[in-house]
C-alpha positions as CSV (number, residue, x, y, z in Angstrom):
1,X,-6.8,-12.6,-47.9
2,X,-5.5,-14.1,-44.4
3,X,-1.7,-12.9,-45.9
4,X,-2.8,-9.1,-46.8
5,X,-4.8,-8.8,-42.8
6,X,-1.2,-10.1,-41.7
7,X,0.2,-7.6,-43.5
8,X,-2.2,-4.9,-42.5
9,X,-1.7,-6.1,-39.2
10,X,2.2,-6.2,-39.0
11,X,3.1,-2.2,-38.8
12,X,0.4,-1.7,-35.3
13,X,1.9,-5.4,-34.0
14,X,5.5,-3.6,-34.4
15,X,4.4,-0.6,-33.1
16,X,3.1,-2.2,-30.0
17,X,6.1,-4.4,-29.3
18,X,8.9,-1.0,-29.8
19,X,6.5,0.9,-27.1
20,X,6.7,-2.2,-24.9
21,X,10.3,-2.6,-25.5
22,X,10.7,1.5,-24.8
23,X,9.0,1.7,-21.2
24,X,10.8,2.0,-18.7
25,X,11.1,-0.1,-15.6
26,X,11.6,0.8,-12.5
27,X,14.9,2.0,-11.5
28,X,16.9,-0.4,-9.2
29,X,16.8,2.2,-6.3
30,X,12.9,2.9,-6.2
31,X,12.9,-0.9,-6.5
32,X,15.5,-1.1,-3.5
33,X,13.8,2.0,-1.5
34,X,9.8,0.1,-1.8
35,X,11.2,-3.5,-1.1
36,X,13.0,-2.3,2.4
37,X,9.7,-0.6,3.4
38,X,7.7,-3.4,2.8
39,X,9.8,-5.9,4.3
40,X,10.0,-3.5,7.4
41,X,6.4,-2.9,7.7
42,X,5.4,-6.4,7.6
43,X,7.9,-7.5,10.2
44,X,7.0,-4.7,12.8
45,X,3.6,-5.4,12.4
46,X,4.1,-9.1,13.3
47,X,6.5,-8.3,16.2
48,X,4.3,-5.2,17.6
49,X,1.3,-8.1,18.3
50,X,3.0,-11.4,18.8
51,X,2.2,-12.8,22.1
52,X,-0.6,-10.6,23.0
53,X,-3.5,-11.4,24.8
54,X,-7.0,-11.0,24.1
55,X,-7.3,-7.8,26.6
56,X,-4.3,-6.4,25.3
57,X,-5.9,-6.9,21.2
58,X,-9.1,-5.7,23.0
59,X,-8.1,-2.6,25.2
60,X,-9.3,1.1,23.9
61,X,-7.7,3.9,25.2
62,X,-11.2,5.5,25.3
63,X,-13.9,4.4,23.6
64,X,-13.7,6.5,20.3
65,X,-10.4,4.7,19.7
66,X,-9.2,1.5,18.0
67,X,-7.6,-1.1,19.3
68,X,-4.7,-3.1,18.1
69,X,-7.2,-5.9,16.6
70,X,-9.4,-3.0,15.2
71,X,-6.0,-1.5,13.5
72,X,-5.2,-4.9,12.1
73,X,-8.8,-5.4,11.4
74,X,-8.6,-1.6,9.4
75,X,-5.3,-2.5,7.6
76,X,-6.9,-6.3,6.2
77,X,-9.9,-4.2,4.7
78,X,-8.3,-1.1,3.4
79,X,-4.8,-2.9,2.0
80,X,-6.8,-5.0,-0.9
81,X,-8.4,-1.5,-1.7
82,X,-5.5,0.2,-1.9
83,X,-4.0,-2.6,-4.4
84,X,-6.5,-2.9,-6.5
85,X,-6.1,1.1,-7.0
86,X,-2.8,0.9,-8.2
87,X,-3.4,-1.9,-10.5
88,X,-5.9,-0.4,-12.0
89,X,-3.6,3.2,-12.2
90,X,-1.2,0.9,-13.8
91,X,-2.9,-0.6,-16.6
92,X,-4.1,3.4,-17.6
93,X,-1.5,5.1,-20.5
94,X,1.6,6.5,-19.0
95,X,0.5,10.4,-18.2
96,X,3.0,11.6,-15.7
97,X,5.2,13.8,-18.7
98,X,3.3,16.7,-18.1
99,X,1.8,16.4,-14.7
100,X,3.9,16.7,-10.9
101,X,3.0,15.5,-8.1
102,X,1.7,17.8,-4.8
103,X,4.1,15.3,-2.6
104,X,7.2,14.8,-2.6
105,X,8.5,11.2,-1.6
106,X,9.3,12.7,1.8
107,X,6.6,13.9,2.5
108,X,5.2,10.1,1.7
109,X,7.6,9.0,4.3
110,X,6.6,11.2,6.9
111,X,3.0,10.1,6.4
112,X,4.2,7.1,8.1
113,X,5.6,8.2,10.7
114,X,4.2,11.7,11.7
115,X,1.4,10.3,14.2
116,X,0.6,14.4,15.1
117,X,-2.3,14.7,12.5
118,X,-4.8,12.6,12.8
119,X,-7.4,11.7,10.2
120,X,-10.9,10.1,9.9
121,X,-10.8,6.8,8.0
122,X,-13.6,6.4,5.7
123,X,-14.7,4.5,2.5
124,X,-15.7,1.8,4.3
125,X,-12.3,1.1,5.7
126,X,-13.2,2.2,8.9
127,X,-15.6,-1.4,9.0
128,X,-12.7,-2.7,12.0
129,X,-15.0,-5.1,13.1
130,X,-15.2,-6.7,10.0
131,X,-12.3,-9.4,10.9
132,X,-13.2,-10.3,14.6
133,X,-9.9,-12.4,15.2
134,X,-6.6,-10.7,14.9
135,X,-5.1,-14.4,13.4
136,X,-7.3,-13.7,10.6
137,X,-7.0,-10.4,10.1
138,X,-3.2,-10.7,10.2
139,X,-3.0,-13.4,7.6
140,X,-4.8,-11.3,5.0
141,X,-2.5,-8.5,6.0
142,X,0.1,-10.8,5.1
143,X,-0.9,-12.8,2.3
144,X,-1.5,-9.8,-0.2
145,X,1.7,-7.8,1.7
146,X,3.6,-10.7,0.1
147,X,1.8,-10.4,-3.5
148,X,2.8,-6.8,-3.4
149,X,6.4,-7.2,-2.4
150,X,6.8,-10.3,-5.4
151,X,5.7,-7.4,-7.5
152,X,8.2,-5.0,-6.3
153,X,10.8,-7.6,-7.2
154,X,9.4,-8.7,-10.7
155,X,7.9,-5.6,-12.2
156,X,8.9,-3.8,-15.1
157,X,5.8,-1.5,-14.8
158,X,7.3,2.5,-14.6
159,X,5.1,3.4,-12.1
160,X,6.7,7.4,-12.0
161,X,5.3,7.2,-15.3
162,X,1.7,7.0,-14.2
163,X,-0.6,9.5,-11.9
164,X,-2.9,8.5,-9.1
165,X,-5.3,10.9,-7.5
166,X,-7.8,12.9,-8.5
167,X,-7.7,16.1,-6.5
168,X,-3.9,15.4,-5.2
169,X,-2.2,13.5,-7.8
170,X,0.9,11.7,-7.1
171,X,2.5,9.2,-9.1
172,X,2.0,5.4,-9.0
173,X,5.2,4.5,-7.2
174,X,4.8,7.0,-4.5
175,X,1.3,5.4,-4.1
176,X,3.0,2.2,-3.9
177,X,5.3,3.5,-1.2
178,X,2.0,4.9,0.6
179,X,0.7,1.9,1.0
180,X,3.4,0.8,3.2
181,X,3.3,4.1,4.9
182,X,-0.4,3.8,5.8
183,X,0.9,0.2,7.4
184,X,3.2,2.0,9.7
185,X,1.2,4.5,10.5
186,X,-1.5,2.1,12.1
187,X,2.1,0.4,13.5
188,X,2.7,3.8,15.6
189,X,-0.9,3.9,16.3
190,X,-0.5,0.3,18.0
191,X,2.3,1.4,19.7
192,X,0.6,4.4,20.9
193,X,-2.1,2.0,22.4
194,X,0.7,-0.6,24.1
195,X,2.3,2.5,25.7
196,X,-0.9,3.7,27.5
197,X,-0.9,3.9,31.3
198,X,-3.8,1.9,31.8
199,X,-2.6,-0.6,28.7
200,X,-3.4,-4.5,30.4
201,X,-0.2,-5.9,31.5
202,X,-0.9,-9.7,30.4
């Protein structure tokens, strides 16, 4: 009996080691291209608040705004959200074949950078209060920015192979790369704060 269940077995334990053996990592420069970005966001997000004083973490250029701990704050509560997203995206059956994306990895990028539209944060990610020391907040920042970028390196997941989004699908590695966008957004946005006339000098 236990040799014909091996034998029944053995064709779908085949089956499942060629289609593991057939997907496709990552390609070296969508490796490349997500590992610079993260790297870069982490460090600029370190340098933009080193040595800052609690006014300066405090200081709102008017009260409907955040302020550089409240960004940090937003980015150590959304980030884990975001991550757990993908994973899940990840672990779904490739689906990409017959799908494209409304974005195109440009347009990913300028999400980062292009500080002209603003938009509401919601889902709960707008709880900045929620991490009330910017030490803390930071360290969760970078604790799980460094679990992404080991997976970056390691990963033979094909993340253009899967779609995220419901209503404006993209694929998993440009939600990878958004992510790290959404970091440097909130890193312009702290800028934007530092660089206000009545910004605390010490």
């Amino acid at each position: 009996m236990p040799i014909m269940r091996t034998i029944r077995v053995l064709p779908f334990l085949v089956l499942a080691m060629t289609l593991r053996l057939c997907a496709a990592p990552m390609t070296d420069q969508d490796r490349e291209h997500l590992l610079v970005h993260f790297e870069m966001t982490g460090h600029m997000l370190a340098e933009e608040v080193r040595g800052l004083s609690p006014a300066q973490l405090e200081y709102k250029a008017s009260p409907d705004r955040w302020s550089i701990r409240e960004c940090v704050s937003h980015l150590a509560v959304a980030e884990p959200d975001y991550w757990r997203d993908l994973q899940k995206a990840v672990k779904a059956p490739p689906d990409m074949k017959d799908k494209k994306s409304v974005a195109t990895d440009a347009d990913i990028m300028w999400y980062g950078i292009d500080r002209v539209v603003h938009t509401k944060t919601g889902g709960g990610h707008e709880k900045v209060d929620t991490y009330k020391n910017l030490g803390e907040a930071l360290a969760k920042f970078e604790e799980l920015h460094a679990t992404m970028i080991a997976y970056i390196k390691t990963t033979n997941d094909d993340l253009r192979a899967h779609s995220f989004g419901d209503r404006e699908l993209i694929d998993c590695w440009q939600w990878m790369l958004e992510i790290s966008t959404h970091a440097e957004r909130h890193i312009q946005q702290i800028r934007e704060i530092k660089a206000d006339p009545n910004f605390p000098k010490k």
